[in-house]
C-alpha positions in Angstrom: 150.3 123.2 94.8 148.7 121.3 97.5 149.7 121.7 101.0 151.4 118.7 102.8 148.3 118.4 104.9 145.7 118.2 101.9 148.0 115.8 99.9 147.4 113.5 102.6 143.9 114.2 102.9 143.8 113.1 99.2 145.4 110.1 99.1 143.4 108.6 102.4 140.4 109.6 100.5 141.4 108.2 96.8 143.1 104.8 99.2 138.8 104.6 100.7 137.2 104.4 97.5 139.8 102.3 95.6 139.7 99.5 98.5 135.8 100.7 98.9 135.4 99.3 95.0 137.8 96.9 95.7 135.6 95.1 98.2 132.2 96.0 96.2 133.9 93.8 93.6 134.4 91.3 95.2 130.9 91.1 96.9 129.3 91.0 93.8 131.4 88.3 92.3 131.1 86.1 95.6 127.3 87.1 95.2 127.4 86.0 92.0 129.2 82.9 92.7 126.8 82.1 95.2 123.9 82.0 93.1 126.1 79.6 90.0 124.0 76.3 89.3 126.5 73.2 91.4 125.5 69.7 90.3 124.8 68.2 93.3 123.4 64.5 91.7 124.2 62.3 89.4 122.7 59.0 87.5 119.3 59.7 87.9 116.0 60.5 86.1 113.7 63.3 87.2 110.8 62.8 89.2 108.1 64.9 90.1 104.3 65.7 89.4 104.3 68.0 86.5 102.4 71.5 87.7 99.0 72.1 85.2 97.2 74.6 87.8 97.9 78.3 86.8 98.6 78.6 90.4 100.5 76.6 92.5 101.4 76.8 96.2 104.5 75.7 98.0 104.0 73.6 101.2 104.3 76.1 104.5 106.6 78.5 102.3 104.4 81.3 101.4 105.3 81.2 97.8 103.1 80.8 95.2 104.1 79.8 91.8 102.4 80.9 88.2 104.7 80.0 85.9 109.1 79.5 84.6 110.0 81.5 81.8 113.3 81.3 80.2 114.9 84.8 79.8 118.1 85.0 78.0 118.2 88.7 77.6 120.8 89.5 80.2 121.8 86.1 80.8 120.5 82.4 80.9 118.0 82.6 83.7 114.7 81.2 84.1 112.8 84.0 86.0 110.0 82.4 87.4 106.8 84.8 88.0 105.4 84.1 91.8 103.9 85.8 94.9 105.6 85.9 97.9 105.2 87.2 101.7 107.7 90.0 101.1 109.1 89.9 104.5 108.8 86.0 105.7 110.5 84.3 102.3 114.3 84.9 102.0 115.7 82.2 100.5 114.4 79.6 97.7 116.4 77.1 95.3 115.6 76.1 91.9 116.5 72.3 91.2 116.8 71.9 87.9 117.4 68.0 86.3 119.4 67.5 82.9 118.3 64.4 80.9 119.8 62.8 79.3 122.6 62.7 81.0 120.8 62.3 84.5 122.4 65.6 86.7 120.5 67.7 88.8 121.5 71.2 89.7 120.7 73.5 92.3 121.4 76.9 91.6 120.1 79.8 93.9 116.9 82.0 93.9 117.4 86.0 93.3 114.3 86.9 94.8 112.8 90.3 93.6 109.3 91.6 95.2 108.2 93.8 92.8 107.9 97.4 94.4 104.2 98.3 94.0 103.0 95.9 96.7 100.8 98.9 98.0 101.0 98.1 101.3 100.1 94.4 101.2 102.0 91.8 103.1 102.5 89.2 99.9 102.9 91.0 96.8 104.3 89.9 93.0 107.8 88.3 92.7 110.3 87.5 89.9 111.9 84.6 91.7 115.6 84.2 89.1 118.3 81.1 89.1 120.9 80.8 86.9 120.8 78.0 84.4 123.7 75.4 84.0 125.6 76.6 80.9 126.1 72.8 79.1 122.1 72.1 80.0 118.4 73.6 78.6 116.3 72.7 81.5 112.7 71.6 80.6 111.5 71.9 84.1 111.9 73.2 87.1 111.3 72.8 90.8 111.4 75.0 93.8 112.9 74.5 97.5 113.4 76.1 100.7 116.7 74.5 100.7 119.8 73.6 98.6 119.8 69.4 99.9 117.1 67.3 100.4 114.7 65.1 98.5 112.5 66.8 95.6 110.6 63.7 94.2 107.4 65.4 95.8 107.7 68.6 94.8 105.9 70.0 91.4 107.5 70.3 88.6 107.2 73.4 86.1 107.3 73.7 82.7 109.8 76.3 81.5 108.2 78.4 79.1 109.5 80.7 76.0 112.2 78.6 75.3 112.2 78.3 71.6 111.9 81.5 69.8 108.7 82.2 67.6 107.5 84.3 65.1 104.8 86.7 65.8 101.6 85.2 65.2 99.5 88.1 66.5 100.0 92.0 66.5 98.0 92.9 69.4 97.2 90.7 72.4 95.2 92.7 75.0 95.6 91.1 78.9 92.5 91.5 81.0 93.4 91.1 84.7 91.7 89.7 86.6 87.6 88.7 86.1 86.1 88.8 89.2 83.1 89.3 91.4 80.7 87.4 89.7 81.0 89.5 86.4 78.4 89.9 84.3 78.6 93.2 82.6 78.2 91.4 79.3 76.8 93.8 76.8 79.4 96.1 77.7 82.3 93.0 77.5 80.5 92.7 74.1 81.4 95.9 72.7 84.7 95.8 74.3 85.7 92.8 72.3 84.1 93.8 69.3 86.1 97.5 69.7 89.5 95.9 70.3 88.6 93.7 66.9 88.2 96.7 65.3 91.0 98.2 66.5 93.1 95.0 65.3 93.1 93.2 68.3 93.4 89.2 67.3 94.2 87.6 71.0 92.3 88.6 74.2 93.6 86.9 77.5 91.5 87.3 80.7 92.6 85.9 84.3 89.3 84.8 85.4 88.5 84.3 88.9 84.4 83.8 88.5 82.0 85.6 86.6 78.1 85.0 85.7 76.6 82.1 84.3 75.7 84.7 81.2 79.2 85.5 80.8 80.4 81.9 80.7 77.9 81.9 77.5 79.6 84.6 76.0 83.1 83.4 77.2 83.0 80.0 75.4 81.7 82.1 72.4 84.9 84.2 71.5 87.1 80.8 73.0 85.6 79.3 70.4 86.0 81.8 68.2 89.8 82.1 68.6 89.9 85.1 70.2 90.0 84.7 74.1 92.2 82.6 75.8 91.1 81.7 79.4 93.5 81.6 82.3 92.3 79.9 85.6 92.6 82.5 88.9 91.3 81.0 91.6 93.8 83.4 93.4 91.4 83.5 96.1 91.8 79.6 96.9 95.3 80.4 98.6 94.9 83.9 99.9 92.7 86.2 101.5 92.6 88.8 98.8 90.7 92.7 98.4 89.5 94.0 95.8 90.6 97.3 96.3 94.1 98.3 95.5 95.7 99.6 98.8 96.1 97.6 101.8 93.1 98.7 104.3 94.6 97.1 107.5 92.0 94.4 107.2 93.6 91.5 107.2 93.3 90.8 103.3 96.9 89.5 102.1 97.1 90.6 98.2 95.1 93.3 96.6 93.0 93.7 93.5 92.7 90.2 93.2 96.8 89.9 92.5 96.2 92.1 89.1 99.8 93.0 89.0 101.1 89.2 89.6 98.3 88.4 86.4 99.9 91.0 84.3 103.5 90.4 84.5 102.7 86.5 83.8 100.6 87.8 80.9 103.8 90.0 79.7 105.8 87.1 79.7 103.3 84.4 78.6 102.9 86.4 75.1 106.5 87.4 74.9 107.3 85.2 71.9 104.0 85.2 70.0 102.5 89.0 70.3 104.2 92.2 68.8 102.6 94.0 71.4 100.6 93.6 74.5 98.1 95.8 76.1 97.3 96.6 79.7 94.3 97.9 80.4 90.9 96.6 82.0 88.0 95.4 80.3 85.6 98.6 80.7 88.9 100.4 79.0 89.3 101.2 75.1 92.2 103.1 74.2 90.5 104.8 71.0 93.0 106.0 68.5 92.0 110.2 67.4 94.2 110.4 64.7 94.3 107.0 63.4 91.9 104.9 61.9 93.5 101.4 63.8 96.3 100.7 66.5 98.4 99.1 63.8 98.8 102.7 62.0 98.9 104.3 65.1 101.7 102.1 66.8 103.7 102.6 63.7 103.7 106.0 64.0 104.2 106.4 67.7 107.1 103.7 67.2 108.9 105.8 64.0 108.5 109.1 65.9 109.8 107.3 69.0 112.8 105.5 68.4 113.9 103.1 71.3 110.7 103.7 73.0 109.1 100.3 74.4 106.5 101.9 76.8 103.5 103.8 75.3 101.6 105.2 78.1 97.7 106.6 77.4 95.8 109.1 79.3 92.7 107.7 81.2 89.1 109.5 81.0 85.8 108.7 82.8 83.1 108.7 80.9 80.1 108.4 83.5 77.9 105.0 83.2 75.0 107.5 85.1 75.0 109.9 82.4 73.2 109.2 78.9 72.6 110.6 75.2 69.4 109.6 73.9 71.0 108.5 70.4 71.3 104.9 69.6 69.2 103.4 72.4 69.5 99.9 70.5 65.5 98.5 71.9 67.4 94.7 71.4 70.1 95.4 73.5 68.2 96.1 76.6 67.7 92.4 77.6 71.6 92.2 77.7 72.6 93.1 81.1 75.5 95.5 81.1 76.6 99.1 79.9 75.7 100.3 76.0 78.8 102.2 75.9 77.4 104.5 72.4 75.3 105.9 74.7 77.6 107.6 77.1 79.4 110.1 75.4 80.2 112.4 78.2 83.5 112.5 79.9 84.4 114.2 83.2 87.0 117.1 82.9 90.4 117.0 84.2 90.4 117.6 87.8 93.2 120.3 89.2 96.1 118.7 91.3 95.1 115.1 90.4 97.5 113.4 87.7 95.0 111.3 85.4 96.6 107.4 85.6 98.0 105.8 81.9 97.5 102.4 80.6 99.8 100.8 78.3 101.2 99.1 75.1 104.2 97.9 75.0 107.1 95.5 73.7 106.5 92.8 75.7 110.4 91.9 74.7 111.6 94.8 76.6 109.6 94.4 79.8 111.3 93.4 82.8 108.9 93.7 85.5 105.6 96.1 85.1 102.5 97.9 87.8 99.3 98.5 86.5 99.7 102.0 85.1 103.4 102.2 84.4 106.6 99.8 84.1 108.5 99.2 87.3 111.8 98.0 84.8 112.3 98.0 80.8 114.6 98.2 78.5 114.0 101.7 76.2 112.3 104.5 76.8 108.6 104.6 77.8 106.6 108.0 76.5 102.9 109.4 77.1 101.2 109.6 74.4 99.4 112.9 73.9 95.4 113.3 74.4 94.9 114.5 70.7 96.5 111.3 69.3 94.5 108.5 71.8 93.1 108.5 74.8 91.2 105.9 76.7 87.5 105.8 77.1 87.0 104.4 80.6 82.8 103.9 81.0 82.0 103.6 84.5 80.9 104.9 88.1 81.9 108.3 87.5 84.6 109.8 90.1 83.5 113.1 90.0 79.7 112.6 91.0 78.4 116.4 91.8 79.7 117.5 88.8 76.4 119.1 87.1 75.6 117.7 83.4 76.6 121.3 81.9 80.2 120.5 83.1 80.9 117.2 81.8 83.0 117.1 77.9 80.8 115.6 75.1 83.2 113.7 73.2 81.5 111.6 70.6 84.7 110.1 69.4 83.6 106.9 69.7 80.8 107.4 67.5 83.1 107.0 64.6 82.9 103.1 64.7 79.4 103.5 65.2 78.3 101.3 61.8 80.4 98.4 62.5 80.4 98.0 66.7 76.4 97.8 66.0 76.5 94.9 63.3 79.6 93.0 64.8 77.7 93.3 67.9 74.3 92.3 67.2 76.2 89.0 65.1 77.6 87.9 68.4 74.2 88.5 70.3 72.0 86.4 67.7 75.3 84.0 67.4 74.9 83.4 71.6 71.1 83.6 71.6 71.1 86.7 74.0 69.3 88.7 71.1 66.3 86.7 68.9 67.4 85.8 65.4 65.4 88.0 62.6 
C-alpha cells in the first residue's frame, strides 16, 4: 500500500506529464497549423522569371536555392534543397500560384540545416512548405515574408512530380569538379571502371576543370553517359576546399560537396535504382562479384530493409608503382594510370577508415559525405572481403616504407577490358594517335 504522502507524490507527478503532453500536443498542432498553405490571392495569373541557373541566390537573404522537389513520402511537401547562413536565416515562405484557377498560397518554410556543417557559417538546407491539398504546384517561389509583392522573385520548377520508371540501375554523383581538374587519364579509367561495373549515368557538379577535360567531358555527354551540372558555387560564396572550417574567413567548405550530393539524391530519385557517392579518384570494386548489379542483389536479399550500403575506403598511394602495364601511349595523357598502383596502405590503429555509399535514393531523407544524416531502413557496412574501395591518391601514411604497404592486385581482374575501353576513348578524343 502506498503511504498518504507518496499517493500524493504520485498523482502531482502523473497530473505534470499528463498536462506536460497535454501542452506538447498542442504546440505541435499550432506548429503545424502555422506552417498550413492560406490562400492569400485570388484572380490572378503567376508571374515571375522562371529560375534556369543550378544556383540561385536570394536578394540580401543568405539563402541560396538549387532546386524544389516534390516529396510525398511523409506528406505533400515540396522540400526545396538550399544553403543557408545557419544562424542569420530564420524564417522563409514559399508562395505557391494555382492555375487555373488563379490562387496563390503562402504556406511556411520548415527550415532544416543539415547537421554536418563542419564548422562553417552557411551550410546545406532542406528548406520544406506544405502544399495546398486541392492544388499540384508547378512552381515555386521563396520570401522573407508571408505579404508583399512576388512578381520579381524567381520562380522554380518543382521537380519529381510525376512518378517514373527506372531508366538506369546505377547513377554515380561526382561532387563537385574543381580546381582546374585535369587528372584525365585517371577520370578515363574511372568512367570506363564504373561502365564495367554497370554504371549507365554519371553526374558531376562541375565548378572548372582543364581545357583537356572539357575534351573528354563533351566526349562521354555525348556519349550518354555524363550529365553536367553547372557549380559556380564559388560565384556567391567564399568557399575552401578543405572540409573543416579553418577560421579563415571561407563561408562553405569543400566547394558545398554535401549541398551537391543531397540535390543529386533527389534529382535521380525517380529515374535511378540506386545512386552512388563517392569521388571521382574512388571505385568501389566488388571482391566477390563479378558487377554491382550481382553484388547489390545480394547485399539487398541478405539485407532486408537496408537502404544504406556503406563501403570501406583504402589508399592506394599515387607515389608508389608496379612496373606491370606501363601502357608507353598513355603517358601523353596527363593523370594517374591507376593498373599501376597496386599497393594499399594498411589500416592504421585508432583511426576508423571513412565509407562511401550506395543507396536507395527513395529512402534518403538528408545525407553527409560518408554516411546518411536521415533514411528510412537500415544502413549496413559492407564487409572488406565483399568490396572495398580503391581510393588512388596522395597517400596519408607517407613514411610508411614499401615493405609495409598491402599488394592488392584486385583490380587487375578487369585488366583486358579497362585497357581496350580505354584506349577506344583516347583514339575516339584524339589524346592517343589512331593505329
Amino acid at each position: 500500500m502506498l503511504s498518504a504522502g507518496k499517493k500524493s507524490y504520485f498523482a502531482a507527478a502523473v497530473c505534470i506529464i499528463t498536462v506536460t503532453s497535454m501542452l506538447s500536443v498542442s504546440y505541435l498542432r499550432l506548429q503545424r497549423l502555422s506552417h498550413q498553405p492560406k490562400v492569400i490571392q485570388e484572380g490572378r495569373r503567376c508571374r515571375g522569371k522562371i529560375a534556369n541557373s543550378t544556383i540561385t541566390a536570394l536578394k540580401g537573404n543568405k539563402t541560396f536555392i538549387i532546386s524544389p522537389y516534390f516529396d510525398d513520402r511523409e506528406s505533400k511537401v515540396t522540400r526545396l534543397i538550399g544553403i543557408v547562413h545557419h544562424d542569420d536565416v530564420k524564417q522563409l515562405y514559399c508562395w505557391f500560384c494555382c492555375q487555373p484557377e488563379g490562387k496563390i498560397y503562402v504556406s511556411k518554410a520548415k527550415i532544416d540545416v543539415h547537421s554536418d556543417r563542419f564548422g562553417f557559417p552557411y551550410g546545406a538546407a532542406d528548406i520544406v512548405c506544405l502544399e495546398p491539398e486541392n492544388c499540384d504546384p508547378t512552381h515555386v517561389s521563396i520570401h522573407q515574408f508571408p505579404h508583399g509583392n512576388i512578381d520579381q522573385l524567381p520562380r522554380f520548377e518543382i521537380k519529381n512530380r510525376k512518378a517514373e520508371t527506372f531508366s538506369v540501375d546505377f547513377t554515380v554523383c561526382i561532387s563537385a569538379m574543381f580546381g582546374n581538374y585535369n587528372n584525365v587519364l585517371q577520370f578515363i579509367q574511372s568512367m570506363e571502371m564504373y561502365k564495367i561495373l554497370g554504371v549507365q549515368k554519371v553526374v558531376i557538379y562541375k565548378n572548372n576543370c582543364s581545357h583537356l577535360m572539357e575534351k573528354v567531358l563533351k566526349f562521354y555527354i555525348e556519349e550518354g553517359t555524363v550529365e553536367i551540372i553547372p557549380w559556380p558555387i564559388d560565384s556567391h560564396l567564399r568557399v575552401s576546399s578543405k572540409w573543416r572550417f579553418m577560421q579563415d574567413g571561407t563561408h562553405i567548405g569543400y566547394y558545398g560537396q554535401i549541398t551537391a550530393l543531397n540535390d543529386c539524391i533527389y534529382r535521380n530519385m525517380e529515374r535511378s535504382k540506386f545512386v552512388v557517392l563517392n569521388d571521382v579518384d574512388e571505385i568501389i570494386l566488388p571482391l566477390k562479384y563479378p558487377d554491382w548489379k550481382t553484388m547489390m542483389n545480394s547485399l539487398q536479399e541478405q539485407n532486408p530493409g537496408t537502404s544504406v550500403f556503406l563501403f570501406e575506403n583504402h589508399i592506394f598511394p599515387e607515389t608508389v608503382s608496379s612496373h606491370m602495364f606501363n601502357i608507353s601511349s598513355w603517358n601523353t595523357v596527363p593523370g594517374v594510370n591507376i593498373l599501376q598502383h597496386v599497393y594499399r596502405e594498411p589500416d592504421r590503429k585508432h583511426v576508423i577508415n571513412p565509407r562511401k555509399m550506395i543507396v536507395d535514393p527513395r529512402k534518403v531523407i538528408q545525407t553527409s559525405v560518408h554516411s546518411v544524416l536521415h533514411a528510412y531502413g537500415n544502413s549496413v557496412k559492407v564487409p572488406m572481403d565483399v568490396a572495398l574501395i580503391y581510393h588512388c591518391r596522395e597517400g596519408l601514411q607517407r613514411d610508411l616504407p614499401r615493405k609495409s604497404l598491402i599488394r592488392d592486385t584486385s583490380l587487375w581482374r578487369y585488366n583486358s577490358s579497362l585497357i581496350m575501353n580505354v584506349n577506344k576513348v583516347l583514339s575516339q578524343t584524339m589524346l592517343q594517335p589512331r593505329k
